[in-house]
C-alpha positions, 0 to 999 in steps of 0.5 A: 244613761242617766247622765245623757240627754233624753233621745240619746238615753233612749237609742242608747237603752234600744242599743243595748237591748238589741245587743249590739256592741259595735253600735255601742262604741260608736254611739258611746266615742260619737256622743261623748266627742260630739262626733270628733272621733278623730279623738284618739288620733289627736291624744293618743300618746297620752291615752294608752299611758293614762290606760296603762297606769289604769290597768295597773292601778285595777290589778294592786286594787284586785290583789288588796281585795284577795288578800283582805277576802280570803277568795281563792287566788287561781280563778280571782287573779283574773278578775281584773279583765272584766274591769277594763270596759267601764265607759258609761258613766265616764262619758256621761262626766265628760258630757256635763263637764265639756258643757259647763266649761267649754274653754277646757272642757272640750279637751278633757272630753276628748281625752276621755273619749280616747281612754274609752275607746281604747278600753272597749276595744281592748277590754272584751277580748282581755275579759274572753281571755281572761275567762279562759284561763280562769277556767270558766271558758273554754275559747276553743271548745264546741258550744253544743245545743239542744233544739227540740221540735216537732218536725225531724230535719232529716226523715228516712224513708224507702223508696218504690224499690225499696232502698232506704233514702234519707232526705231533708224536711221541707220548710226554710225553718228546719234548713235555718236550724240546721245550718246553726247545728250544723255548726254548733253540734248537739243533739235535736230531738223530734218526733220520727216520722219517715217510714225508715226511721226505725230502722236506722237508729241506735239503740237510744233511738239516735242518728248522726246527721246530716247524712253526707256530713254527720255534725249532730245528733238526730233523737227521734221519739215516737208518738203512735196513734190515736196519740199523734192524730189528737197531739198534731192533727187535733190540738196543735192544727185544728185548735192552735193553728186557725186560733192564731190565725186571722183566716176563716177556718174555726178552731176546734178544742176537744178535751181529748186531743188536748189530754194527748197535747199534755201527755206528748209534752211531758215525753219531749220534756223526758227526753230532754232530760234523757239527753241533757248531759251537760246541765248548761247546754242551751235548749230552743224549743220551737213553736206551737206544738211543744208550748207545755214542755219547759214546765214539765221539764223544770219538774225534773231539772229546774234549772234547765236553760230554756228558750222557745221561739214562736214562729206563728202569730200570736192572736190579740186577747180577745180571740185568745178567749176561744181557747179553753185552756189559754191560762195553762198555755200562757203559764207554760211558756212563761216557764222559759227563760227566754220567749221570742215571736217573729214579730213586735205586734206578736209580742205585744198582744203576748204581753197583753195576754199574760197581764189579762189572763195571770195578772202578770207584772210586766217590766216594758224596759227590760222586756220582762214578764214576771209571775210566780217569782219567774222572770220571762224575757220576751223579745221579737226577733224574726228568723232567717235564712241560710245565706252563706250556704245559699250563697255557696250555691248560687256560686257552685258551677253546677247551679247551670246543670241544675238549671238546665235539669229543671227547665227540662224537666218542667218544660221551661220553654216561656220567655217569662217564668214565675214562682212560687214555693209554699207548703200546701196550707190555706194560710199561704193564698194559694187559692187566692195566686191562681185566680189573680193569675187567671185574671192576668192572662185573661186581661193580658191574652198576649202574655199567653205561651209567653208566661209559664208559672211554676207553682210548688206545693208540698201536701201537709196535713192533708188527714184534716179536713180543711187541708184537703178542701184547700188541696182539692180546691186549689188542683181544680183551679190550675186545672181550670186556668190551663184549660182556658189559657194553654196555647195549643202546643205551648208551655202550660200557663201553671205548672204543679208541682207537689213534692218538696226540692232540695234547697239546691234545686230551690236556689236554680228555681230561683235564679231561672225565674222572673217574679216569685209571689208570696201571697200569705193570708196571715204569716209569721214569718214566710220564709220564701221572700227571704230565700228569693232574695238572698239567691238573687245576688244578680240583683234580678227579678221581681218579688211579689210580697203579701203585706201579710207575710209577717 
């Protein structure tokens, strides 16, 4: 890097930060050929035998060193596949060299570039295998996780008559987690709280899920009141919810509720432990409610590989303050390893929080924080959805009868359908949509009969209450917008809908309607425009976004 101008230096570290190594080849064959990448073509004869009499030559080198140290050969006879990719300071000579002496430099630079071009293609696959058969890698082996949340995937509940019905959690979170259990295996621990769900776990409090397709391991803890009241509906959702949102709703610390916030940490971090078979397994935490469990977890096992994902704002150092106990929450999640917020403004009010409050040193290069001789990477990296299986979805012949369900069942019959898909929360502009909508049909009365808006809002926290002003708040309005704008025998102006759909029965929705609106107040990441977008591969349909959804 030091050998390549400034501006290429620093896309090159941006590269590298972001982990791309495609980009890094073509950024390495692009800058040391001046974008002739026709390199190889011209001098490939020559290459792949200047290649091959360097493998050699690394493999004798490899072998004096064996002999001379005394290392065990049987792991240490591989170690010249990770010697093959070694590209940055041999580009960065040919770079100067071609400058300085351009009647033949040029041409040893391009020979240059052939020869790297062939070890960064050749040497990562050489080096997996290498790994593999020193036994430090299994190629073919599941690489299991472990990912610990508040919220369970899957609750089982019974129904109205009384048979038991396992459905999947609400939210485009839990579906992205578990399409990536889904495919990697492990075990998930989260507070159960379906009314079934102690009835249909093992004696280690344990369920395979998904119901149709068992991939993983569902371990539910179980938090009793007044305990869970104080945790959630205390500490995490009176106090670090409004905290971390810019809206206007006071957040509330009370030394008891974060007593149980303490004591509810500590038992995800034993259950952690309980299930921790494998000491290498990767755990990914998730999100506000858990910001004390990797410390209590390193108490028992240091070395645990922990990573946790913030998936709400993180509010600037002055608002911070309001929280009583912000040092013991910063020091908490600097004992990950790794630390990821959905956005850059995230992190950086982050960063100021921990170099104010702890005094913190901060490496702005390697996106590090260290403190106490802890290093903390903290990265933003937005979340995603599940596209494939969204993908698969819209694709599937029965998306048309589920269509035809919904339109029946919501009495679809307007020429224009309009949606929106929220949990019932006063940071989603619920309260905010309806009146703009009220506004739309009183401006325009010919879209009246002719616009239906089907609005879909699953009751969350409904015990607090701000929640239930919100909910209250919001019913009344739909009232009032049908009772001014539904055209005698026509479809209704809004539709309410308050229980959660499949993600399948989402996808129809989706596809039906005409304009999805997201109107967050202040969002981390809102999960729906991502859904919206990847379900419309008709490339059809208008998204209405908040330039505040995250």
């Amino acid at each position: 890097i030091e050998n390549i101008s400034a501006p290429e230096g620093d896309a090159l570290r941006a590269a590298v930060q972001r982990g791309a190594p495609p980009i890094l080849l073509i950024f390495f064959a692009a800058v040391g050929a001046s974008l002739r990448l026709d390199a190889l073509a011209l001098v490939g004869a020559a290459a792949i035998a200047l290649s091959a009499f360097r493998l050699v030559m690394i493999r004798l080198g490899i072998r004096a060193g064996l002999r001379v140290s005394g290392i065990s050969r049987d792991p240490a006879n591989y170690a010249w596949t990770g010697l093959i990719s070694q590209a940055g300071i041999t580009l960065g000579f040919g770079s100067i060299v071609a400058a300085e002496f351009p009647e033949w430099g040029a041409n040893v630079q391009t020979l240059l570039v052939a020869l790297i071009a062939i070890h960064e293609l050749v040497g990562p696959i050489v080096f997996r295998q290498g790994l593999a058969r020193a036994g430090e890698l299994d190629a073919t082996a599941p690489r299991p996780l472990m990912v610990v949340s508040n919220r369970e995937p899957y609750l089982h509940n019974h129904n109205g008559e009384g048979h038991l019905v396992a459905s999947p959690a609400t939210g485009g979170v839990a579906v992205a987690l578990d399409a990536l259990m889904r495919e990697r295996g492990g075990v998930w621990i989260a507070h159960g709280a379906g009314s079934a769900d102690r009835v249909v776990v093992d004696p280690s409090d344990r369920v395979p899920v998904p119901p149709e397709n068992p991939s993983y391991q569902l371990r539910r803890l179980w938090i009793d009141e007044p305990a869970f009241s104080a945790y959630y509906g205390g500490f995490s959702n009176e106090g670090l919810w409004p905290l971390c949102h810019m809206v206007d709703v006071r957040p509330q610390f009370r030394s008891e509720d974060w007593a149980a916030y303490q004591d509810v940490n500590v038992r995800f971090a034993a259950a952690i432990d309980e299930e921790l078979a494998v000491p290498t397994t990767p755990i990914f935490i998730h999100d506000y409610h858990l910001a004390l469990v990797a410390p209590a977890l390193r108490a028992r096992r240091p070395d645990a590989r922990t990573a946790l994902f913030w998936h709400i704002p993180w509010p600037y150092p002055d608002r911070l303050r309001i929280c009583p106990w912000r040092q013991e929450i910063l020091t908490g999640l600097l004992a990950n390893d790794l630390l990821a917020f959905q956005l850059e403004r995230d992190r950086r009010n982050f960063l100021l929080a921990v170099e104010d409050e702890l005094g913190a040193e901060i490496d702005t290069e390697a996106s590090e924080v260290r403190l106490k001789g802890r290093h903390t990477t903290v990265v933003s990296v937005p979340i995603g959805v599940d596209f494939d299986r969204i993908q698969r979805i819209a694709a599937d012949p029965a998306l048309k009868e589920e269509q035809e369900r919904l339109v029946q069942s919501f009495c679809l019959r307007a020429p224009i359908i309009g949606i929106g898909v929220d949990r019932l929360d006063y940071t989603k502009g619920i309260a905010e949509r309806i009146p703009a909508l009220d506004a739309v049909l009183t401006q325009r009365p010919e879209l009246r009969g002719r616009m239906t808006f089907v609005q879909i809002g699953v009751p969350s926290r409904s015990e607090l209450a701000s929640y239930s002003a919100i909910e209250n708040e919001i019913s009344h309005a739909i009232d009032t917008v049908n009772r001014r704008h539904t055209v005698g025998g026509g479809p209704p102006a809004v539709i309410y809908h308050r229980s959660p759909l499949t993600i399948a029965s989402l996808v129809a929705l989706y596809r039906l309607a005409h304009f999805c609106i997201v109107s967050s107040l202040h969002d981390g990441m809102n999960l729906v425009a991502k859904e919206f977008v990847a379900s419309r591969d008709d490339e059809d349909g208008v998204l209405v976004l908040s330039a505040l959804a995250g």
